[in-house]
N, C-alpha and C positions, 0 to 999 in steps of 0.2 A: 755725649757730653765730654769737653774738653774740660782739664783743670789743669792752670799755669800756676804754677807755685805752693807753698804749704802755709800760708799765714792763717788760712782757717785754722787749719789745725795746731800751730803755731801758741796761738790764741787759746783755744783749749787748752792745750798742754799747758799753758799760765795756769789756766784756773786752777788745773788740778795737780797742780803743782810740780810738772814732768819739766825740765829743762830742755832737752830734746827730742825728735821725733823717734821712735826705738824702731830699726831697721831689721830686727827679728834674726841678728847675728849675734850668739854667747848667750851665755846664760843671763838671768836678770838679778840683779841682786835683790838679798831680800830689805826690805823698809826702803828703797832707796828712795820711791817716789813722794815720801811726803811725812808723816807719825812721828817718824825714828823708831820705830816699833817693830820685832820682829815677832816671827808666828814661831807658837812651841806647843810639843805635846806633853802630857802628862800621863800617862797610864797608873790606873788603877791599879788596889794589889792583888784583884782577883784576875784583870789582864795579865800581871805580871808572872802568876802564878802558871796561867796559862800559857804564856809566852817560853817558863822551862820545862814545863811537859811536854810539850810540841819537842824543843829541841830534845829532849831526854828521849823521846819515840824515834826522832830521825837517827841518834847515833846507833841504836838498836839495830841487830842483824837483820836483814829483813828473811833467813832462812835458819832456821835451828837446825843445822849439821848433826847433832847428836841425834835428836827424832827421825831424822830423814833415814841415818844410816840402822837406826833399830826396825823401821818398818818396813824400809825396803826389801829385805829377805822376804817378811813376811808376806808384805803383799803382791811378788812377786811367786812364791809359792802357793799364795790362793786362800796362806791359812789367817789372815789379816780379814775380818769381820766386822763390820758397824752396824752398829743398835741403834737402827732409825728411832725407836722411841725413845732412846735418852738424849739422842740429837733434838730431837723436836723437842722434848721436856727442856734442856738447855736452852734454847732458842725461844719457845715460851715466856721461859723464866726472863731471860733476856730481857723480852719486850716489854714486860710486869715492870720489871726493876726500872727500865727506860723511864717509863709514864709516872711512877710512884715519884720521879724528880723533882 
C-alpha cells in the first residue's frame, strides 16, 4: 500500500485537537493538545513518610567500621562464637513481628 500525503491524518489531528502531525523529535509538552490541563501527583503522608526513610537508610554507612574492627581479632583468632539458637530465636521473632502488621 502506497500513501501520498497526510490529510487523513491531518483530519484527525482536527478532531482531536492536535494542530500538527508530531514527528517524534523533543520532548511533548504537557496539556499542549487540547484541556489546558496538566497532570499532577500528590503523595500521601504515609508516602511521604516513606519517601524520608528510604532516604534516611540510603545516607546510612552501608558498613559499621567500629563492629568490623572489634570482631575481626576475634574471629580471626577462632575465639568469635555464634549462638545458632539466638539467631534463629531472633529470626523467628522477626517473622512473628512481620505478620502481626
Amino acid at each position: 500500500m502506497i500513501i501520498f500525503g497526510n490529510n487523513g491524518i491531518n483530519k484527525a489531528n482536527k478532531v482531536y485537537g492536535v494542530d500538527q502531525v508530531r514527528t517524534g523529535k523533543g520532548p511533548r509538552e504537557a496539556g499542549k493538545a487540547g484541556s489546558g490541563r496538566s497532570d499532577g501527583v500528590t503523595l500521601s503522608s504515609e508516602a511521604q513518610e516513606l519517601q524520608q526513610a528510604v532516604s534516611a537508610i540510603k545516607a546510612m554507612p552501608g558498613v559499621r567500621e567500629d563492629r568490623v574492627q572489634e570482631l575481626t581479632p576475634l574471629v580471626e583468632s577462632g575465639q568469635y562464637k555464634v549462638d545458632a539458637a539466638k539467631i534463629a530465636e531472633q529470626m523467628i521473632g522477626r517473622i512473628l513481628a512481620d505478620r502481626l502488621k
